[in-house]
Steps between C-alpha positions, in 0.01 A plus 500: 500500500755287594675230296311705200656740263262737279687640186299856494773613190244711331568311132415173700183661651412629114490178342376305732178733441508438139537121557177502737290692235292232360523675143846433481575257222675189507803590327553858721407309876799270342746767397385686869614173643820452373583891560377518872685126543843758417388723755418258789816277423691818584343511827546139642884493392555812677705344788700264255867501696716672256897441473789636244677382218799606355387607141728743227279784352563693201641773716651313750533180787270453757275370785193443347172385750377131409251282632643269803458118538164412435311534174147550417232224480124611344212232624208553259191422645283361204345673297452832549851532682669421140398879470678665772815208402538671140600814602680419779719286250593785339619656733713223654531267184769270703215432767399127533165426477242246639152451447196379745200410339229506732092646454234572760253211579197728443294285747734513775718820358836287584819445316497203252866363359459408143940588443833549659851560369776743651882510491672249693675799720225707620650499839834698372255756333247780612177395398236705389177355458212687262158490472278815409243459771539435861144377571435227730841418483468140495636462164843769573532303877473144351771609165709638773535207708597266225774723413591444891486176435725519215763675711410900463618660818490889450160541292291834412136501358403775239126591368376755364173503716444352824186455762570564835294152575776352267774707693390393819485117380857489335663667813337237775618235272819630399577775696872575404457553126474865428203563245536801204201614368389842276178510702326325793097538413211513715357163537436130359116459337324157532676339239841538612600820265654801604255838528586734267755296362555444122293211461684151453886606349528203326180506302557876392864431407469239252113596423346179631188615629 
């Protein structure tokens, strides 16, 4: 699919399954989280531009490959992308990080702002914007044009499941920002939730429901 890149690493694929097992406790769908949040990061930072640096190893001097220019921006989509944000962290720890705090009008199923705060550079930075699911996409679309707004030019979208009613929506509306995802399921029910799925991310993460 176009725009769309599924991370089939078989680790990824393995804990995703334990994640959507509904006897999975709170504290392992957590810990699951954070470790598949590693393996994903590796994926959307694949194409970073690299450059050398002059460094002096035990052994000896030499060109050593870098990161070039622009640094690393994380856009948590709140709550359940604070999940995805953790591990990611620790694997860049230098990243900057804003949050969007938005939740789904259950009537309607769109995006409602309730909070907004980002660094003041976002356009110098690659942004990557997380949420676990990639339903409707109202909520993902709506987080991603306020960081537009805010000055994000090169931006990249990572979930760990996504619909492709949801892929379909965020690509008409914002058709040059390449999505990640470990899975793309078969369908949206009635209510808005992504079939399998996991059941709502946010609930099972911090055991709210």
């Amino acid at each position: 699919m176009d725009g769309v890149t599924l991370v089939d690493h078989p680790l990824v694929q393995h804990k995703l399954s334990l994640m959507r097992d509904k006897n999975t406790s709170t504290g392992s769908f957590r810990r699951l989280l954070r470790e598949i949040s590693l393996l994903l990061c590796y994926e959307v930072t694949r194409d970073l531009e690299l450059t050398t640096k002059s460094i002096e190893t035990p052994m000896q001097r030499m060109d050593a490959p870098v990161l070039k220019g622009k640094k690393l921006a994380f856009a948590s989509i709140l709550r359940a992308g604070n999940g995805l944000l953790e591990g990611m962290l620790d694997l860049v720890p230098s990243a900057r990080v804003a949050h969007v705090g938005l939740y789904r009008d259950h009537d309607t199923l769109e995006a409602v702002e309730y909070y907004y705060k980002a660094p003041h550079d976002l356009s110098n930075r690659v942004v990557i914007a997380v949420d676990p699911m990639l339903a409707t996409a109202n909520s993902a679309t709506a987080a991603i044009e306020k960081l537009q707004a805010s000055g994000a030019k090169d931006i990249r979208f990572l979930c760990l499941l996504a619909a492709p009613e949801g892929i379909a929506n965020f690509q008409k509306i914002l058709p040059d920002v390449p999505i990640f995802t470990a899975a793309i399921d078969e369908r949206l029910n009635e209510n808005g939730y992504i079939v399998p799925g996991l059941g709502d991310a946010g609930d099972r993460m911090y055991g709210t429901k």
